[in-house]
mmJSON file of the N, C-alpha and C atoms, coordinates in Angstrom:
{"data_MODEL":{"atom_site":{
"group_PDB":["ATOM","ATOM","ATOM","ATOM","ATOM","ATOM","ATOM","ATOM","ATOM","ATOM","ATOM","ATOM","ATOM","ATOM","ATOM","ATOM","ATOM","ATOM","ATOM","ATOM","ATOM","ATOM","ATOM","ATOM","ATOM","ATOM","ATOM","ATOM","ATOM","ATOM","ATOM","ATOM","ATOM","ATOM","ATOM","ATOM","ATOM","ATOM","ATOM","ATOM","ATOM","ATOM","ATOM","ATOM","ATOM","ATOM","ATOM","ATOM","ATOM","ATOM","ATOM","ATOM","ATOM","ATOM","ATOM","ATOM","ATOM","ATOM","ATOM","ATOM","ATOM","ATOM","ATOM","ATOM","ATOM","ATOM","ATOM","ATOM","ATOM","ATOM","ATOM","ATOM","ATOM","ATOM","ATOM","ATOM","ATOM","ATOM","ATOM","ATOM","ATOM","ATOM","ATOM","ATOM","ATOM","ATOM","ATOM","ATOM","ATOM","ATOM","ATOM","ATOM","ATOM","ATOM","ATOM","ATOM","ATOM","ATOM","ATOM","ATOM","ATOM","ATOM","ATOM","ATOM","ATOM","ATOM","ATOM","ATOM","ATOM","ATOM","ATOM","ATOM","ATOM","ATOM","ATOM","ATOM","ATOM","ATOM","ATOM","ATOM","ATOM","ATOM","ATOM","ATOM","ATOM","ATOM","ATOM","ATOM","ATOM","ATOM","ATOM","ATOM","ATOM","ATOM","ATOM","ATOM","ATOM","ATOM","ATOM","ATOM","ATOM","ATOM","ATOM","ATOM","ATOM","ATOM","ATOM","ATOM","ATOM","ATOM","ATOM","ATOM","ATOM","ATOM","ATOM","ATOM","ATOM","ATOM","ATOM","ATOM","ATOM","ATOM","ATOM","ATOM","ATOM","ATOM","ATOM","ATOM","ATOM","ATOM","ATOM","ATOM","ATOM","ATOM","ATOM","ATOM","ATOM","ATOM","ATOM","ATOM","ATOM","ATOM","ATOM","ATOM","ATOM","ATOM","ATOM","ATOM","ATOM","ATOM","ATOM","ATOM","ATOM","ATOM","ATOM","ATOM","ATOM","ATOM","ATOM","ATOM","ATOM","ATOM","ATOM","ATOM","ATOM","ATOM","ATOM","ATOM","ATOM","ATOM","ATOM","ATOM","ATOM","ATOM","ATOM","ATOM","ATOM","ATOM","ATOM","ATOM","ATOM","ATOM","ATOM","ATOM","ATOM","ATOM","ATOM","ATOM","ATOM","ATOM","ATOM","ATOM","ATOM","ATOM"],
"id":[1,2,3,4,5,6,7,8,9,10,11,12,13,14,15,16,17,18,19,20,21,22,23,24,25,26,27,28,29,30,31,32,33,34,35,36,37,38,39,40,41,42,43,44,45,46,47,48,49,50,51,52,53,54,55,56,57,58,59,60,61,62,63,64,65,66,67,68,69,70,71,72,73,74,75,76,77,78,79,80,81,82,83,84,85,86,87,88,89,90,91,92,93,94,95,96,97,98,99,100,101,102,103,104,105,106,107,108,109,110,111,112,113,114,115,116,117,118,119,120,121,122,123,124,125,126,127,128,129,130,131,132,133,134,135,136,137,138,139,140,141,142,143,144,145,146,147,148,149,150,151,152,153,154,155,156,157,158,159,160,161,162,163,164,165,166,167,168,169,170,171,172,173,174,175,176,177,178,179,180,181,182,183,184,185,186,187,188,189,190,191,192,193,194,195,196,197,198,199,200,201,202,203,204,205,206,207,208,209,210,211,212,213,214,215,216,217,218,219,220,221,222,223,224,225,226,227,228,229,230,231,232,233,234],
"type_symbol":["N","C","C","N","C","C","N","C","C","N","C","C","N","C","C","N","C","C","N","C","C","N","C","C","N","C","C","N","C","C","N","C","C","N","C","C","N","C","C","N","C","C","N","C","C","N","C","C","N","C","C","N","C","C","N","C","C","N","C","C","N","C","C","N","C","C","N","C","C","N","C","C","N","C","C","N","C","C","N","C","C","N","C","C","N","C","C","N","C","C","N","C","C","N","C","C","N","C","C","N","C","C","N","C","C","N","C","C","N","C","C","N","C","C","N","C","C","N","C","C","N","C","C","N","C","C","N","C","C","N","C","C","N","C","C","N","C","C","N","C","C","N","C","C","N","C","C","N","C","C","N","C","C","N","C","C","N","C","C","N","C","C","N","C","C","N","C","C","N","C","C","N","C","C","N","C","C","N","C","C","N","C","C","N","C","C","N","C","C","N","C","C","N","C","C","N","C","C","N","C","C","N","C","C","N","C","C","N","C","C","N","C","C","N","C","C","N","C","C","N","C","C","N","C","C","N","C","C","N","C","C","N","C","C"],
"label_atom_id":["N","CA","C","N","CA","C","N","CA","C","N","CA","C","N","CA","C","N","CA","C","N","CA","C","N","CA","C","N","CA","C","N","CA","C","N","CA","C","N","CA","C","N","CA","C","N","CA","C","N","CA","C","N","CA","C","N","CA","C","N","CA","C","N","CA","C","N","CA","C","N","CA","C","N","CA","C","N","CA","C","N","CA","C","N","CA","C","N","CA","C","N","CA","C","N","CA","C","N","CA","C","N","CA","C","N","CA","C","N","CA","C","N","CA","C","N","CA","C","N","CA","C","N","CA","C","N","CA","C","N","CA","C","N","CA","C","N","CA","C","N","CA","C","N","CA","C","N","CA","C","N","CA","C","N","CA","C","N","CA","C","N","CA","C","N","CA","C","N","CA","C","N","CA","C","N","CA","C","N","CA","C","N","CA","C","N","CA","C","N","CA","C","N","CA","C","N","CA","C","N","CA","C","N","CA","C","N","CA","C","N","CA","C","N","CA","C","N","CA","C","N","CA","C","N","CA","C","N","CA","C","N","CA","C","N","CA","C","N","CA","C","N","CA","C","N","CA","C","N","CA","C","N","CA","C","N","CA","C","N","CA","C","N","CA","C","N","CA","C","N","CA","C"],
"label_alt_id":[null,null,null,null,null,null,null,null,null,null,null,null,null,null,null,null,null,null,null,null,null,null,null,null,null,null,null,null,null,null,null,null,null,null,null,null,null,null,null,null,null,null,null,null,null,null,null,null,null,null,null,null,null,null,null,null,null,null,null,null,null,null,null,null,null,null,null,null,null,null,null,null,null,null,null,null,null,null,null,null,null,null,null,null,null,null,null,null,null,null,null,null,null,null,null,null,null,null,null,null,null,null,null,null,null,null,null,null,null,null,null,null,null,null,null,null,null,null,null,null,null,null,null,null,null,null,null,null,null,null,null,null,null,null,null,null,null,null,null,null,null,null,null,null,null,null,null,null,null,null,null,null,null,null,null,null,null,null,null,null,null,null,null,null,null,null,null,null,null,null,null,null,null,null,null,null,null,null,null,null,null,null,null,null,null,null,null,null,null,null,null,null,null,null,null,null,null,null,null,null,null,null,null,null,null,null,null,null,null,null,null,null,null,null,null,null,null,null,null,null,null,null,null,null,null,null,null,null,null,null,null,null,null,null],
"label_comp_id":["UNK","UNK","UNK","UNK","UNK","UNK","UNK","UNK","UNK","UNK","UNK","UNK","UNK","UNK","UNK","UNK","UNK","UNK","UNK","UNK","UNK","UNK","UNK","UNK","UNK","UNK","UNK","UNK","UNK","UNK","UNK","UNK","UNK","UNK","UNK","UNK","UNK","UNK","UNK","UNK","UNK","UNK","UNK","UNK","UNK","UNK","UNK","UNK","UNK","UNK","UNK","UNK","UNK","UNK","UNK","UNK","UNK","UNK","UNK","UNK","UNK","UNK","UNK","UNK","UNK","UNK","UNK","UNK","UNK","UNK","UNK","UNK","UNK","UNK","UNK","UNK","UNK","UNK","UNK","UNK","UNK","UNK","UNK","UNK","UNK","UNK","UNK","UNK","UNK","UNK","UNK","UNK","UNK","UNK","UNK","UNK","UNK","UNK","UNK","UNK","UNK","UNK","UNK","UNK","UNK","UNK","UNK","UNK","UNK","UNK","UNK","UNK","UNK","UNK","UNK","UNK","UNK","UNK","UNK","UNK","UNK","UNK","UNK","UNK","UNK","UNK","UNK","UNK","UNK","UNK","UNK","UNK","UNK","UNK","UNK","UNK","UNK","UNK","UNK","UNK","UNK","UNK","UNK","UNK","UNK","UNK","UNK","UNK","UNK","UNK","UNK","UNK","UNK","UNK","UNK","UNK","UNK","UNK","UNK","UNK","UNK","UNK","UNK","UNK","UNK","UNK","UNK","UNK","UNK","UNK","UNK","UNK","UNK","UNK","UNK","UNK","UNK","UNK","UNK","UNK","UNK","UNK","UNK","UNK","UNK","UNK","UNK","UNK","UNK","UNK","UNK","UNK","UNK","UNK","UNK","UNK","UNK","UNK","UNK","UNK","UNK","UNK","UNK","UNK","UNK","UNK","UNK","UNK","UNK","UNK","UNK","UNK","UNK","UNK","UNK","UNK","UNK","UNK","UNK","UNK","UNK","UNK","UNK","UNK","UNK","UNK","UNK","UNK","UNK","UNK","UNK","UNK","UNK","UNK"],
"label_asym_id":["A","A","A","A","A","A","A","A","A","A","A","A","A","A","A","A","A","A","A","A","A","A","A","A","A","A","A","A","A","A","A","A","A","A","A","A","A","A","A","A","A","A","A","A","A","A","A","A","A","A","A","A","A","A","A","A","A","A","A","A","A","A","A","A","A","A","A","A","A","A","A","A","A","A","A","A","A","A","A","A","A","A","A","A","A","A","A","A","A","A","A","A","A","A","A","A","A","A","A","A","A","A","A","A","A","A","A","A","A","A","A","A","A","A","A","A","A","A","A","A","A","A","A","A","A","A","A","A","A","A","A","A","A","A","A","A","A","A","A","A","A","A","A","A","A","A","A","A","A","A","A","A","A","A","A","A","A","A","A","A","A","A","A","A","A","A","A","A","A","A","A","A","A","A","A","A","A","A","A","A","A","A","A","A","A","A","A","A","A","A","A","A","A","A","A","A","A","A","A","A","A","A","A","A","A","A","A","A","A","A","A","A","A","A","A","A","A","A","A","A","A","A","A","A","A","A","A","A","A","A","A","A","A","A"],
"label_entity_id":["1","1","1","1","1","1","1","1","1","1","1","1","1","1","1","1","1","1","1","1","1","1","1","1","1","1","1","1","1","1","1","1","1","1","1","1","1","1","1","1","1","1","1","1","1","1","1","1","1","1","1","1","1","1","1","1","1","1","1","1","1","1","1","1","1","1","1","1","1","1","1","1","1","1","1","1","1","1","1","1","1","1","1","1","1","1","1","1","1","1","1","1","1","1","1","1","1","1","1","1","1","1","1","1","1","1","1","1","1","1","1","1","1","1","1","1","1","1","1","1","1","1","1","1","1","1","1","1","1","1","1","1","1","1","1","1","1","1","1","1","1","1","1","1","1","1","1","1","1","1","1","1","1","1","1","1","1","1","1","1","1","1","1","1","1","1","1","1","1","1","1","1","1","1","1","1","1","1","1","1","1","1","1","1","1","1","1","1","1","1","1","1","1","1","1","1","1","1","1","1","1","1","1","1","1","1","1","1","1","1","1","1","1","1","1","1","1","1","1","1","1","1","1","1","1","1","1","1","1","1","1","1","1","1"],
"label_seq_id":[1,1,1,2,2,2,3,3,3,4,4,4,5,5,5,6,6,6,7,7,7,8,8,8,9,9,9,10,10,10,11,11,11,12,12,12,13,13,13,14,14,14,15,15,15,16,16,16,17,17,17,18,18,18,19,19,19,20,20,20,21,21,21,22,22,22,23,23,23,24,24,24,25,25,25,26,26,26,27,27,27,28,28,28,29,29,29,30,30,30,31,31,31,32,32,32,33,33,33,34,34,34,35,35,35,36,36,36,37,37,37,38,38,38,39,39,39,40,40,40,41,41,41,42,42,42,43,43,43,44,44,44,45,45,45,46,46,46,47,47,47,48,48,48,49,49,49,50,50,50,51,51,51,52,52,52,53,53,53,54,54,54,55,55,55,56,56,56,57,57,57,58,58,58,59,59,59,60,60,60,61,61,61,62,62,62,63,63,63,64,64,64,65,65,65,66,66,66,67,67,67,68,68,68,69,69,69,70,70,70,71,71,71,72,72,72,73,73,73,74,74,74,75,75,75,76,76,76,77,77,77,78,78,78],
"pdbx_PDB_ins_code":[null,null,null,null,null,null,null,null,null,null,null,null,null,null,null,null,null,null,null,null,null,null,null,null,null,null,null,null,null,null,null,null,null,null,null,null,null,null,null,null,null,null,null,null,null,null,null,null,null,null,null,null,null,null,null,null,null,null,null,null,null,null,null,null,null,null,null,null,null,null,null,null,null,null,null,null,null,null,null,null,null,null,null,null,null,null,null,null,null,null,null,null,null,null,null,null,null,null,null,null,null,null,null,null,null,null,null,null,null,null,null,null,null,null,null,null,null,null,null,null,null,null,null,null,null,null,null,null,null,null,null,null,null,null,null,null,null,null,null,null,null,null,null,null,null,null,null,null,null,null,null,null,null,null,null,null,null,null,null,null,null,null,null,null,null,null,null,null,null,null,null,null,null,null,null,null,null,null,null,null,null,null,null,null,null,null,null,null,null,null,null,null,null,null,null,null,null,null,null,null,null,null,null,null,null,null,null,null,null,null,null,null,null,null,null,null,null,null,null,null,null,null,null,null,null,null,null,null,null,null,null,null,null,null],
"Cartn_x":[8.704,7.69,7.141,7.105,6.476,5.015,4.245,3.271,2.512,1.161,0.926,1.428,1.246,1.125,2.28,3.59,5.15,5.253,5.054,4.808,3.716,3.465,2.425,3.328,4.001,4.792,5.806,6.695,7.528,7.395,6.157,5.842,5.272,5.087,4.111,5.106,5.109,6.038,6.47,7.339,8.343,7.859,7.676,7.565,8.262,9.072,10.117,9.066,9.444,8.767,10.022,9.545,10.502,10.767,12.067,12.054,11.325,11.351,10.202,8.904,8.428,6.893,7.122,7.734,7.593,7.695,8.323,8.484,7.395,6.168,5.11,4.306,4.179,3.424,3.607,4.713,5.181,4.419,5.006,3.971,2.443,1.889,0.551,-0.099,0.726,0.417,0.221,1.588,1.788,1.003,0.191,-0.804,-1.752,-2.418,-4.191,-3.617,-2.288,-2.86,-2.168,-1.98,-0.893,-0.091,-0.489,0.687,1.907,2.16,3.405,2.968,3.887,3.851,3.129,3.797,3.541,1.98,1.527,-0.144,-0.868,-0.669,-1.434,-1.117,-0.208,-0.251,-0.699,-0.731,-1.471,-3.003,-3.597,-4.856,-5.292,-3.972,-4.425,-4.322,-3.618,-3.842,-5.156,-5.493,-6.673,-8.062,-8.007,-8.79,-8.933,-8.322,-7.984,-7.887,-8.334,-8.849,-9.838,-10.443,-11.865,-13.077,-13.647,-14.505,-15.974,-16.248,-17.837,-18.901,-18.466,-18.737,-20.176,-20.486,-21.119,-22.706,-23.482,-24.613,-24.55,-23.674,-23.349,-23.141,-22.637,-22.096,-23.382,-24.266,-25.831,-26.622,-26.704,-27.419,-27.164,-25.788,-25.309,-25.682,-25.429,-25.974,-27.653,-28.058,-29.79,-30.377,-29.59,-29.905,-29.558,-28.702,-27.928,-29.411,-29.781,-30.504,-31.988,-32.242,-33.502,-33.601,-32.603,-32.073,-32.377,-31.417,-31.308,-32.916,-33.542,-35.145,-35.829,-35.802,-36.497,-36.397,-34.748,-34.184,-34.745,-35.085,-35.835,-37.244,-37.58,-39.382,-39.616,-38.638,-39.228,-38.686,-38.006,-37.375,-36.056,-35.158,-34.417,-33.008,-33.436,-32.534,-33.553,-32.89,-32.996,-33.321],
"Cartn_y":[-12.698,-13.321,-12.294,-12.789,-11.458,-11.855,-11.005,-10.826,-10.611,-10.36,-10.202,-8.801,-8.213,-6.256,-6.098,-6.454,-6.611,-6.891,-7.86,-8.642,-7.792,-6.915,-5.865,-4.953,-4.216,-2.967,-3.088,-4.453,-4.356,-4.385,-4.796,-4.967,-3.755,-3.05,-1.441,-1.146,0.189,0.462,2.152,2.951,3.699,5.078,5.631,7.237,8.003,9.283,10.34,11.158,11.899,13.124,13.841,15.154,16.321,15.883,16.023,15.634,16.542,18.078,18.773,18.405,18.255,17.435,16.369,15.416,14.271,14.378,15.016,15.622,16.389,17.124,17.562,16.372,15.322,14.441,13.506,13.281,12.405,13.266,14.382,15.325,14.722,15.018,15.223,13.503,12.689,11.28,10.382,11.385,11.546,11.641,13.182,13.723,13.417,12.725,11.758,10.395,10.199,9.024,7.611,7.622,6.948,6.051,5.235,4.133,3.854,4.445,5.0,6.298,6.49,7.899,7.512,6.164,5.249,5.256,4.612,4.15,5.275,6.61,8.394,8.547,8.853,8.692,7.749,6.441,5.814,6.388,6.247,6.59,8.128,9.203,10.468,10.174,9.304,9.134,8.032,7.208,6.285,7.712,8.027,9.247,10.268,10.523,11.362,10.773,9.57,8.844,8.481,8.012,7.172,8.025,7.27,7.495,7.431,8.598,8.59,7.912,8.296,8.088,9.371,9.455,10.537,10.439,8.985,9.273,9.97,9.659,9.826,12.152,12.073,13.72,14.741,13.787,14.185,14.438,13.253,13.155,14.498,14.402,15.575,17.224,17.241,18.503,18.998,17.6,17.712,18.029,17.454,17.545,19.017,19.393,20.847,22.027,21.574,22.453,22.464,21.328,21.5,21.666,22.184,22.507,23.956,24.704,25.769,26.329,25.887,26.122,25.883,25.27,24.95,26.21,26.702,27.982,29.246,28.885,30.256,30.652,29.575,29.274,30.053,29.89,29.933,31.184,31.823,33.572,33.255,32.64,32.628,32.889,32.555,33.402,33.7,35.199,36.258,35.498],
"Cartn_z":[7.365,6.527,5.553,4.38,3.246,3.119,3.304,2.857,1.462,1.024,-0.502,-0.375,0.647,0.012,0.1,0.657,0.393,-0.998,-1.432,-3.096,-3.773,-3.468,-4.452,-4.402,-3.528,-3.818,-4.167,-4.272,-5.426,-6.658,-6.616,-8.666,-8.863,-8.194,-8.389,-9.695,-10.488,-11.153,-10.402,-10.283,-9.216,-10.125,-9.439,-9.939,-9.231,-9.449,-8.866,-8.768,-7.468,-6.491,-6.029,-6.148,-5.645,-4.289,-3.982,-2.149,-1.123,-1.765,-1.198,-0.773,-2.191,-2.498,-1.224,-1.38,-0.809,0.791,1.119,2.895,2.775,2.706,2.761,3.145,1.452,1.905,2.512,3.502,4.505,5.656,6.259,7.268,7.543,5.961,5.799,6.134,5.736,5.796,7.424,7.909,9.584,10.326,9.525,10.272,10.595,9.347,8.876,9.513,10.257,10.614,9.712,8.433,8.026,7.941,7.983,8.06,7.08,6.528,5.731,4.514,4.012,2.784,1.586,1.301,0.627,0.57,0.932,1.247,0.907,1.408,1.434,-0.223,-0.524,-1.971,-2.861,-2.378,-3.158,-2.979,-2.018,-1.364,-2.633,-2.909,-2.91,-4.65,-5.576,-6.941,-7.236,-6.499,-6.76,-6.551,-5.557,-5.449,-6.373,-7.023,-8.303,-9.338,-9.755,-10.901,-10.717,-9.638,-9.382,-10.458,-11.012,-12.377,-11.628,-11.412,-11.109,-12.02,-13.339,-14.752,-14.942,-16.253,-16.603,-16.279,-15.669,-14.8,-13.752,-13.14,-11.494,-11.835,-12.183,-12.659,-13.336,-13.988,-14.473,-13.693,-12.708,-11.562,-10.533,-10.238,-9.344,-9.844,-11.243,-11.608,-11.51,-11.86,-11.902,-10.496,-9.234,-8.005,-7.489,-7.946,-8.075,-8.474,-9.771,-10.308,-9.603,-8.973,-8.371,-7.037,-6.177,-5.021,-5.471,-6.618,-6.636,-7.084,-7.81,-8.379,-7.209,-6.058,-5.091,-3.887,-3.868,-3.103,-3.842,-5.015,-6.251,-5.567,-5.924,-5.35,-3.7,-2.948,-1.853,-1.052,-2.417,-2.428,-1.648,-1.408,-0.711,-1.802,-3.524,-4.697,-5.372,-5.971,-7.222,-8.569],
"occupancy":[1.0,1.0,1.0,1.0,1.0,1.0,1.0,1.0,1.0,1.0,1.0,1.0,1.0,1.0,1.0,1.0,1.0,1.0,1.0,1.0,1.0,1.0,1.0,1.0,1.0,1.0,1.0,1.0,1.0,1.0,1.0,1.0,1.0,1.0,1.0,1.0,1.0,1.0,1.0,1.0,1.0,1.0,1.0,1.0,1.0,1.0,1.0,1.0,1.0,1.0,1.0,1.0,1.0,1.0,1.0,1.0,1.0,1.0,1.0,1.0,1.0,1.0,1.0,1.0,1.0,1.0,1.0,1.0,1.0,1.0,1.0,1.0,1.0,1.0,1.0,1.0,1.0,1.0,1.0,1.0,1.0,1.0,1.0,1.0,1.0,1.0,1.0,1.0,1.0,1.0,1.0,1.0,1.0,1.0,1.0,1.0,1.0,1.0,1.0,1.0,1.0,1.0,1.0,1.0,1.0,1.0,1.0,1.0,1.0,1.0,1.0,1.0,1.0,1.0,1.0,1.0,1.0,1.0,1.0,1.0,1.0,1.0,1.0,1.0,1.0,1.0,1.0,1.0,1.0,1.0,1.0,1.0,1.0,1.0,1.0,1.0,1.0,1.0,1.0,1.0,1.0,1.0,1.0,1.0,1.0,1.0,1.0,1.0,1.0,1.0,1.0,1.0,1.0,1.0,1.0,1.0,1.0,1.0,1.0,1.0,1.0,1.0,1.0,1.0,1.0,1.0,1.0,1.0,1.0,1.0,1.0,1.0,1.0,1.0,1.0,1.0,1.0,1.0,1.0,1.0,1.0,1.0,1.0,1.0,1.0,1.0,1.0,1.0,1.0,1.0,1.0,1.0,1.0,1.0,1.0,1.0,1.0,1.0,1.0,1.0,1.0,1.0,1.0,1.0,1.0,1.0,1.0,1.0,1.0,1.0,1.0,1.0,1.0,1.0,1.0,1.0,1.0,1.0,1.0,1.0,1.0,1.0,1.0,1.0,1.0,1.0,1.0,1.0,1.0,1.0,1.0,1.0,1.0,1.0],
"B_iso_or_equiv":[0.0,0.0,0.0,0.0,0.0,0.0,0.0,0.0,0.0,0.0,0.0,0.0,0.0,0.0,0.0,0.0,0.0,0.0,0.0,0.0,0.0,0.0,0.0,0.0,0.0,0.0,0.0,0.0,0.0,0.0,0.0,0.0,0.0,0.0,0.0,0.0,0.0,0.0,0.0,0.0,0.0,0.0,0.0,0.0,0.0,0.0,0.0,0.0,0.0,0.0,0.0,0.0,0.0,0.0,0.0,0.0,0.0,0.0,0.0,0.0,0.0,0.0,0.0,0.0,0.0,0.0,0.0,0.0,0.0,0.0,0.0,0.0,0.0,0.0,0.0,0.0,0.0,0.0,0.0,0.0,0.0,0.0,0.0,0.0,0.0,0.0,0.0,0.0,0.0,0.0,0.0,0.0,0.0,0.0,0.0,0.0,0.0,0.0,0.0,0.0,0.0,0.0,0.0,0.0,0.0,0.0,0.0,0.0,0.0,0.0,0.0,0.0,0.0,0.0,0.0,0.0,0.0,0.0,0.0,0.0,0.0,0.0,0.0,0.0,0.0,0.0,0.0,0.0,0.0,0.0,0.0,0.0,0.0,0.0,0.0,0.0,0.0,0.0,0.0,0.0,0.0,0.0,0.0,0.0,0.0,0.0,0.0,0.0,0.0,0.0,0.0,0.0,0.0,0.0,0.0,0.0,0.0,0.0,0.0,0.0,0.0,0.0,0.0,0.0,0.0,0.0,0.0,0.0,0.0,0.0,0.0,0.0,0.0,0.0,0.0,0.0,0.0,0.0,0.0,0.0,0.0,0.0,0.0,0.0,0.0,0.0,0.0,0.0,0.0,0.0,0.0,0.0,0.0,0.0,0.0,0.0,0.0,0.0,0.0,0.0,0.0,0.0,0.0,0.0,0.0,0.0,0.0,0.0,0.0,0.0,0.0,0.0,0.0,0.0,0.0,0.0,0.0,0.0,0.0,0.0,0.0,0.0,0.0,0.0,0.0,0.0,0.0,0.0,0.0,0.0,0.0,0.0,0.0,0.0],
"pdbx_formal_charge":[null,null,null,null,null,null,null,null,null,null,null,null,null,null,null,null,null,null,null,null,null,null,null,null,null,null,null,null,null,null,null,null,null,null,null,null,null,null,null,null,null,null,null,null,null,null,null,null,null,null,null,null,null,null,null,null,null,null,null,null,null,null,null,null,null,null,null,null,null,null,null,null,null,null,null,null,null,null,null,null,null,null,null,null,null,null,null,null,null,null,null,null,null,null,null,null,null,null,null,null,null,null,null,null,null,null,null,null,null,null,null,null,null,null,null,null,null,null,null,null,null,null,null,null,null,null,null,null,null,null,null,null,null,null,null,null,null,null,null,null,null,null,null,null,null,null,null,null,null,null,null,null,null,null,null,null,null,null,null,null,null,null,null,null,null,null,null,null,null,null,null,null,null,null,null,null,null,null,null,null,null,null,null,null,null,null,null,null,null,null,null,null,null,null,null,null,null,null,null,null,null,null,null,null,null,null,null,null,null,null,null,null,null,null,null,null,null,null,null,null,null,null,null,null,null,null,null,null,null,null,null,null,null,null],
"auth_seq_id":[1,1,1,2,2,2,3,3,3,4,4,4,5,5,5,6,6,6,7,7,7,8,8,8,9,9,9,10,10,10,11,11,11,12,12,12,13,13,13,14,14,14,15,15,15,16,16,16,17,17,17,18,18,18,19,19,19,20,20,20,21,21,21,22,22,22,23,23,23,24,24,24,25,25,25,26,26,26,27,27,27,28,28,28,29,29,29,30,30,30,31,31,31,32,32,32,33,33,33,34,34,34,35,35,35,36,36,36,37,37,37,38,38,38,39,39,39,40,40,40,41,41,41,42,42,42,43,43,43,44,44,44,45,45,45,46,46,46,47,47,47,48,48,48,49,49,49,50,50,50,51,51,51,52,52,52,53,53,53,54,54,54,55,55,55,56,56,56,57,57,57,58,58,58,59,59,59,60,60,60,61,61,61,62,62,62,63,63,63,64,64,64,65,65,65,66,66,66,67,67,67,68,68,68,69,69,69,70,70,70,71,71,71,72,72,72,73,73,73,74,74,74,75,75,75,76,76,76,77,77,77,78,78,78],
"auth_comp_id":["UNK","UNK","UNK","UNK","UNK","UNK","UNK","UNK","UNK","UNK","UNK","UNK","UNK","UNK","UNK","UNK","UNK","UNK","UNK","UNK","UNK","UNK","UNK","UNK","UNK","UNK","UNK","UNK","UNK","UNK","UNK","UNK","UNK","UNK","UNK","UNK","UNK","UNK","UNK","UNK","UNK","UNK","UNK","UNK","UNK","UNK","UNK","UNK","UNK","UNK","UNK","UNK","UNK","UNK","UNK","UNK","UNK","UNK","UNK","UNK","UNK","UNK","UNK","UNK","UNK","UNK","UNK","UNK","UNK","UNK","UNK","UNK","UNK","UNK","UNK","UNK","UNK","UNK","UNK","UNK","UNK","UNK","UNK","UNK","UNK","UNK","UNK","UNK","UNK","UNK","UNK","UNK","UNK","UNK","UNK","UNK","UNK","UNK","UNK","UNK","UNK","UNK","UNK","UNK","UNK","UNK","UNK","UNK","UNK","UNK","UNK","UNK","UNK","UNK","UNK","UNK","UNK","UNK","UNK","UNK","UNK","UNK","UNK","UNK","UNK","UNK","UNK","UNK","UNK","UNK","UNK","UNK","UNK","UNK","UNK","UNK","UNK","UNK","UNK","UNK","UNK","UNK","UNK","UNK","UNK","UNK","UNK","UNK","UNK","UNK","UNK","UNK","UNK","UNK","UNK","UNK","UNK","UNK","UNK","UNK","UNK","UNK","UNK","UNK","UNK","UNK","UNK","UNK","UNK","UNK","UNK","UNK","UNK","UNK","UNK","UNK","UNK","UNK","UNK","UNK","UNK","UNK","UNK","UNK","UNK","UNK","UNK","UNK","UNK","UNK","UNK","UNK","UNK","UNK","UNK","UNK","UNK","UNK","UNK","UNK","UNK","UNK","UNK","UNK","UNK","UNK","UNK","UNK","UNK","UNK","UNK","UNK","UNK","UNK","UNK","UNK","UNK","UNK","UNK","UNK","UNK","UNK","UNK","UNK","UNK","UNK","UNK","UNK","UNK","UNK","UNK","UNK","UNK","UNK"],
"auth_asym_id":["A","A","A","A","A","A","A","A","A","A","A","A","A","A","A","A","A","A","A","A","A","A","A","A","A","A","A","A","A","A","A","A","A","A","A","A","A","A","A","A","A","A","A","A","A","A","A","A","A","A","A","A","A","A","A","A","A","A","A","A","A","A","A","A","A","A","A","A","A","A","A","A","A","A","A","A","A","A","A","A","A","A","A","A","A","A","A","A","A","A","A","A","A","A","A","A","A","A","A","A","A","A","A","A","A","A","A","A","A","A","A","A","A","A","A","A","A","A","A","A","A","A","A","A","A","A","A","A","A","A","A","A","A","A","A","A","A","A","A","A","A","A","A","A","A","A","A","A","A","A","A","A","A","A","A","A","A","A","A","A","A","A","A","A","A","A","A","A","A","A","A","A","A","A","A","A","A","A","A","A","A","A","A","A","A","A","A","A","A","A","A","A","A","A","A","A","A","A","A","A","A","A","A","A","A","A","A","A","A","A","A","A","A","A","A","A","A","A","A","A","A","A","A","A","A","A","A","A","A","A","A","A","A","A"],
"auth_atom_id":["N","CA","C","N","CA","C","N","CA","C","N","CA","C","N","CA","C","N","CA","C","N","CA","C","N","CA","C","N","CA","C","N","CA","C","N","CA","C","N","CA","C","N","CA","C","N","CA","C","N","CA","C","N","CA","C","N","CA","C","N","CA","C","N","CA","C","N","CA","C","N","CA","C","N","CA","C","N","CA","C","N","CA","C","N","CA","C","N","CA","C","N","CA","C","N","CA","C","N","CA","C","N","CA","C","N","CA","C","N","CA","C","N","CA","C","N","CA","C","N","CA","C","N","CA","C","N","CA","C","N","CA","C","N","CA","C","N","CA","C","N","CA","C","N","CA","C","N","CA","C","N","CA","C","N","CA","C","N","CA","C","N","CA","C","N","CA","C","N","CA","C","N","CA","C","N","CA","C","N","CA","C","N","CA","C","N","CA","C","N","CA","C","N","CA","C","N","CA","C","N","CA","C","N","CA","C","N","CA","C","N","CA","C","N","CA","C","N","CA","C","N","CA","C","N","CA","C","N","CA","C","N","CA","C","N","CA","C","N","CA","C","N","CA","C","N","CA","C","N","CA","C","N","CA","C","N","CA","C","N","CA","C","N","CA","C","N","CA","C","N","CA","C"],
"pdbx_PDB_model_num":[1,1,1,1,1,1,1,1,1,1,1,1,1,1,1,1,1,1,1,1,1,1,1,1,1,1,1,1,1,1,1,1,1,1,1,1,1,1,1,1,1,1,1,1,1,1,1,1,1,1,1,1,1,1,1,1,1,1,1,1,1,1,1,1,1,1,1,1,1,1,1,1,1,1,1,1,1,1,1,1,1,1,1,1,1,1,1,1,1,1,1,1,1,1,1,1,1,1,1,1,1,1,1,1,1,1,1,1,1,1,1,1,1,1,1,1,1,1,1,1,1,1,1,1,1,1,1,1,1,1,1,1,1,1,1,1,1,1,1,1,1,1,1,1,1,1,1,1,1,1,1,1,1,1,1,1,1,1,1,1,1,1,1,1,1,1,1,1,1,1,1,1,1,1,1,1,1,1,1,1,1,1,1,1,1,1,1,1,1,1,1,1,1,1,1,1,1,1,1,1,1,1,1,1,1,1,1,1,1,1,1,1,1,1,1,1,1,1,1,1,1,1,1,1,1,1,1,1,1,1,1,1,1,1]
}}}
């Protein structure tokens, strides 16, 4: 019986990986648990595009800077 996610990974479009590369991230996919190579790589390029967008990255720096001004204040930095 085919499923949708059978009928999603054939329409994916195919990208070439070093067979090196690719036996690493078969291991590594193994390792975390995995349910195929397939899936970890998808998992590891959606992850490496996901768009915080430029509030989210403002925010993080601003929280950054008043962490570090707060560690200033209380002599714990130069």
């Amino acid at each position: 019986m085919k499923t949708t996610d059978d009928e999603d990974l054939r329409s994916m479009p195919k990208i070439e990986i070093a067979p090196g590369l690719y036996q690493k991230l078969q291991v590594k996919a193994k390792d975390l648990g995995f349910v195929s190579t397939q899936e970890f790589i998808v998992r590891l390029l959606d992850e490496s595009v996901r768009d915080d967008g430029p509030d989210q990255i403002d925010s993080s720096k601003n929280a950054e800077e008043a962490v570090r001004k707060r560690l200033q204040g209380l002599g714990y930095l130069g």
